[in-house]
C-alpha positions in Angstrom: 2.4 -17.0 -24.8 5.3 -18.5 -23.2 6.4 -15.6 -21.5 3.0 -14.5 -20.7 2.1 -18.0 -18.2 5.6 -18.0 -16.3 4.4 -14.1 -15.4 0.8 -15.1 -14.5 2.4 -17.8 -12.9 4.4 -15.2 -11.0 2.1 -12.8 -10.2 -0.3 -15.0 -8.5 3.1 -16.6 -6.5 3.4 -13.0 -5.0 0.1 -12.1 -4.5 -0.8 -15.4 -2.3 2.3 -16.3 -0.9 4.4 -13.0 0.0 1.7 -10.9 2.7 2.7 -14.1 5.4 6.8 -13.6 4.8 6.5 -9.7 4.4 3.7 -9.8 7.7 7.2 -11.3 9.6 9.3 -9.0 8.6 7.6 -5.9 9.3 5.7 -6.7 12.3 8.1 -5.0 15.1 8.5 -2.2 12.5 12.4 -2.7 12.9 13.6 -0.4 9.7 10.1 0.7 8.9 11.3 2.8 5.8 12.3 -0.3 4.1 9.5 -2.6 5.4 7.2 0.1 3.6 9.1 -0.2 0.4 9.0 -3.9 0.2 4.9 -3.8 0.7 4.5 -1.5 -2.0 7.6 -3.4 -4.3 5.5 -6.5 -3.3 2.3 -5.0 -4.5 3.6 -3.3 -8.2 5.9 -6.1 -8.8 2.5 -8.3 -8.6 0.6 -6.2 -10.8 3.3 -5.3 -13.3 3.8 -9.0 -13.9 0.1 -9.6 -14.6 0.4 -6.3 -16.5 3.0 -7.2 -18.9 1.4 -11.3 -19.1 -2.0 -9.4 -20.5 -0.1 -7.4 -22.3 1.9 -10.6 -24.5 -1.4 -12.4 -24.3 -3.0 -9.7 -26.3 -0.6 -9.4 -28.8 -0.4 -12.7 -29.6 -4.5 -13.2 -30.1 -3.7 -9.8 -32.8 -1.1 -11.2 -34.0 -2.6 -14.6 -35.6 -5.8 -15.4 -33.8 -6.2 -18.9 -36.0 -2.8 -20.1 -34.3 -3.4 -18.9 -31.2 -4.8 -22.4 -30.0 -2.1 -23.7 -31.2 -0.1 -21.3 -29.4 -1.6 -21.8 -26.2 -1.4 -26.1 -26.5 2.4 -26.0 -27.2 2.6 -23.4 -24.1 1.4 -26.2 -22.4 1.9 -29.5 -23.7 5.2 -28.5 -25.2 5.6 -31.4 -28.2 2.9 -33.2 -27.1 1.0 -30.9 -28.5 -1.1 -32.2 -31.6 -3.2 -30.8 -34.5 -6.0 -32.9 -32.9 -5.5 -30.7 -29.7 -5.9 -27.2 -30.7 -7.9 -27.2 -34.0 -11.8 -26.8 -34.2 -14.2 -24.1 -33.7 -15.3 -25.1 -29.9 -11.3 -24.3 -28.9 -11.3 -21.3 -30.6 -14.4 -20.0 -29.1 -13.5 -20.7 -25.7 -10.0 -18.9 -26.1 -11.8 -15.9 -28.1 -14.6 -16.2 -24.8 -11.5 -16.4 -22.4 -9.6 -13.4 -23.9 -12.8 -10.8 -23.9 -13.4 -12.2 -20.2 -9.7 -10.9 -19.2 -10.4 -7.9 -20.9 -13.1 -7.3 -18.8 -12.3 -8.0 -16.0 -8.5 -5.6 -16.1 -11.6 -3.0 -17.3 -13.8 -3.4 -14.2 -10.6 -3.6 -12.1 -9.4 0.0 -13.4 -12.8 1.7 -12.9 -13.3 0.9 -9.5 -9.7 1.5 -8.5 -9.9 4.7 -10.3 -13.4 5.1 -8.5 -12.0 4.4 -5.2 -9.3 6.9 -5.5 -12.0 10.0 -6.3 -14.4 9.0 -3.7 -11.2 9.3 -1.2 -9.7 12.3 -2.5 -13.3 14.2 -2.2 -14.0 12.9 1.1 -10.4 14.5 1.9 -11.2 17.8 0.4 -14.6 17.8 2.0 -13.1 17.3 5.7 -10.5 19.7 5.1 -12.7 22.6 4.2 -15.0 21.9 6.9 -12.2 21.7 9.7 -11.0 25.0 8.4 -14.2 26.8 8.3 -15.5 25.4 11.7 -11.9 25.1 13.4 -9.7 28.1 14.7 -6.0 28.6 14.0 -3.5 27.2 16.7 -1.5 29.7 17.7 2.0 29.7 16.4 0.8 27.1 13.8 -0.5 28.1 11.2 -0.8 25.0 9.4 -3.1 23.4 12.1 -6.7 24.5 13.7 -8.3 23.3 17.0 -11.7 21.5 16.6 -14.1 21.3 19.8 -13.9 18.1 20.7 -13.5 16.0 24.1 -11.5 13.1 22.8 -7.7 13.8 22.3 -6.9 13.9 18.6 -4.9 14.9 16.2 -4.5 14.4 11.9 -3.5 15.7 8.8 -5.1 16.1 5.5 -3.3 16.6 2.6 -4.4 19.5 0.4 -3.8 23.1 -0.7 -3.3 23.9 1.9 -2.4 20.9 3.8 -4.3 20.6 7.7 -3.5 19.4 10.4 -6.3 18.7 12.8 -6.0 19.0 16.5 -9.0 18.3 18.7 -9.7 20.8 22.5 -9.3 17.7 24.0 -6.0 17.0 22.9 -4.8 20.6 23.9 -6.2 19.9 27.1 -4.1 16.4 28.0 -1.2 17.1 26.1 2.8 19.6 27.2 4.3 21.8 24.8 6.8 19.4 24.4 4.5 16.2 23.7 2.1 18.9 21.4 5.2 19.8 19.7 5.6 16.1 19.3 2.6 15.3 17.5 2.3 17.8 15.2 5.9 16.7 13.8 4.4 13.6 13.3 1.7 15.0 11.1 4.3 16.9 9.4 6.2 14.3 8.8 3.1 12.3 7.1 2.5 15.3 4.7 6.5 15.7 4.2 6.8 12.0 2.6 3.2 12.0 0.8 2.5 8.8 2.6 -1.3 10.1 2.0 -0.7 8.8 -1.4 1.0 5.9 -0.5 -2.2 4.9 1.5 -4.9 6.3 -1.4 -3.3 3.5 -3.5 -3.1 0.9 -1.2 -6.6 1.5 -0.2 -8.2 1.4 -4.0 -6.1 -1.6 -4.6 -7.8 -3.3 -1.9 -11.0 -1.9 -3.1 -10.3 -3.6 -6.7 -8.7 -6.5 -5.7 -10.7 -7.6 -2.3 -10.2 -11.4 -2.5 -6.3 -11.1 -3.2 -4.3 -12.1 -0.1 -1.1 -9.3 -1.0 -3.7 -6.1 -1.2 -6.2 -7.4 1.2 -3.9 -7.2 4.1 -0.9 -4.9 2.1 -3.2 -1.4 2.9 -3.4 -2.7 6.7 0.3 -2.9 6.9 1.7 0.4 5.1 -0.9 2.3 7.0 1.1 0.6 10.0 4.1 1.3 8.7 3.6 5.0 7.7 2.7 5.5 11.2 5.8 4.4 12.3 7.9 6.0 9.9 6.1 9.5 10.8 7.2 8.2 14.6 10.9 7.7 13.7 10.6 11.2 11.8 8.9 13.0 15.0 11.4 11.2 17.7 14.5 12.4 16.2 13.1 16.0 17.0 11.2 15.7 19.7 12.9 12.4 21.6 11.7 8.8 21.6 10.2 9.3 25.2 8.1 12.4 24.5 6.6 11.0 21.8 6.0 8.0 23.6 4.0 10.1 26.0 2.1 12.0 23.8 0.9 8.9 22.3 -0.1 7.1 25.4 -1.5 10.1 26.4 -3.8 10.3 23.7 -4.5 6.5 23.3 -8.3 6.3 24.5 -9.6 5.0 20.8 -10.7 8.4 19.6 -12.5 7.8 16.1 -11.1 10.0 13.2 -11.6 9.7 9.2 -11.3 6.8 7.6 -8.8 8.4 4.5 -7.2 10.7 7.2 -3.4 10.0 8.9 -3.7 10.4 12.9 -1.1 10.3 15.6 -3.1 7.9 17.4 -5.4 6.0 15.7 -3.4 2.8 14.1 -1.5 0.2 15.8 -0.5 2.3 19.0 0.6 -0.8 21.3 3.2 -2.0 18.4 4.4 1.8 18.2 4.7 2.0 22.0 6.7 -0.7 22.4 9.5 -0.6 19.7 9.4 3.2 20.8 10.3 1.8 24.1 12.3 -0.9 23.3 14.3 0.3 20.7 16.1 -2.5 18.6 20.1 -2.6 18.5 22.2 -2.0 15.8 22.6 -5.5 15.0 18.7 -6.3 14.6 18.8 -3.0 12.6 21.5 -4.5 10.2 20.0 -7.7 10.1 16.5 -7.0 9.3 17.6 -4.2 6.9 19.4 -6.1 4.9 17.0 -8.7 4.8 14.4 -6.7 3.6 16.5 -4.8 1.1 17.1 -8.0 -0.5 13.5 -9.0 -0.7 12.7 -5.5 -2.1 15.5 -6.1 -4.8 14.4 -9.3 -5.7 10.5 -8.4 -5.7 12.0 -5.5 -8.4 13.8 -7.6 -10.5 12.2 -11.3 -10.4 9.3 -9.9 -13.0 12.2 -9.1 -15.7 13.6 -13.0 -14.4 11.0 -14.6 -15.1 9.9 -12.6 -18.4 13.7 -13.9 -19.6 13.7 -17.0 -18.4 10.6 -18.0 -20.2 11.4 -16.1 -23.4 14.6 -18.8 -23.7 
């Protein structure tokens, strides 16, 4: 029980306090890889701790549920603590009340992240069959098809096989060398599974609405896998073609919801640090800064767990 407060303790610390710092760091997207790492160490480090906290809490209520009141007063009063304070049937009530409420709640949390996650991967499955049934192979490509449309768009879906998506409108506005640009952006989407990365983050938002880390965490590593598929696409096409390409196709066309598009989020922030790249001494700085947040968002959980076991 002493171990499991300091972690509850924790997790709620993260999950309120980190999205403003984290929202800081990552917001020019200056070393995007590791801004997307800290969100998503942010966001299991969190749950892990509230994890593990249940976890203790549990065994403790198995272990000896007549001292558990006991347990929980010392937790709190230390030796204040009196026989007065914890004995009698209304304390153990409401602890045995409070324990089947947290079980209940981790329960309904787990169903409609787990709910979440199906309802996204068949929507996925859904588009992709339909895009391949009503679209036509783009030449050369034979991992993308052309949908008639007038807006200028492009996205992936990730499946067997995976799908790229480019609209007629797209074909229309867009080089070789800026197409060639885009499609290595949805390449590099599919190449680094970020479609998983933003199926979690999603269903944890889903689950966990009202928590300030996951509320705003899927908005950001959404933004953040955009710009990592950017950094991926630039080193083979060049910074200024895909800078085109995305300005080009910049006019607010609407795509799926659970799909990844070369357009669709956060296009003036891309622009710009696309334009404006940063030096190597921003690069340093805000890589090592975020590489230490990230290492101690891994390892404050197992801190704090040792700390309070002392």
């Amino acid at each position: 029980m002493t171990t499991a407060l300091p972690l509850f303790g924790y997790a709620v610390a993260v999950a309120w306090w980190t999205p403003a710092l984290l929202g800081r760091l990552t917001a020019a997207g200056i070393s995007a890889r590791l801004g997307l790492a800290a969100w998503l160490t942010a966001m299991a480090s969190a749950l892990a701790a509230a994890a593990v906290a249940l976890q203790f809490l549990a065994r403790a209520a198995v272990a000896g549920w007549s001292r558990l009141a006991e347990v929980v007063c010392r937790s709190v009063s230390g030796h204040a603590c009196t026989a007065t304070g914890y004995q009698g049937a209304a304390v153990e009530s409401a602890l045995g009340a409070a324990a089947i409420v947290a079980g209940l709640a981790a329960a309904v949390l787990a169903w409609r992240y787990g709910l979440s996650v199906q309802r996204a991967q068949r929507q996925t499955r859904a588009h992709a069959d339909v895009a391949r049934i009503t679209g036509r192979r783009l030449p050369g490509n034979d991992d993308a098809v052309v949908v008639d449309a007038g807006q200028p768009v492009a996205y992936c879906l990730p499946g067997r096989p995976a799908t790229i998506v480019v609209s007629s409108g797209a074909l229309a506005v867009l080089d070789q060398k800026q197409l060639a640009a885009v499609l290595a952006h949805e390449r590099a989407h599919l190449a680094s599974r970020h479609h998983l990365l933003i199926a979690v983050t999603r269903a944890s938002t889903a689950a966990l609405p009202g928590v300030p880390l996951f509320a705003r965490g899927a908005e950001h590593v959404a933004r953040l896998a955009e710009m990592c598929a950017d950094d991926a696409a630039a080193r083979r096409s060049g910074r200024g073609t895909l800078a085109a390409a995305l300005l080009t196709m910049a006019t607010g066309a609407a795509v799926p919801a659970h799909a990844l598009s070369a357009s669709a989020c956060a296009v003036a922030a891309r622009l710009q640090r696309l334009i404006e790249e940063p030096g190597p001494a921003a690069r340093i700085r805000y890589g090592l800064t975020l590489a230490s947040v990230t290492v101690l968002l891994a390892l404050a959980p197992l801190l704090t767990a040792g700390l309070a076991s002392r």
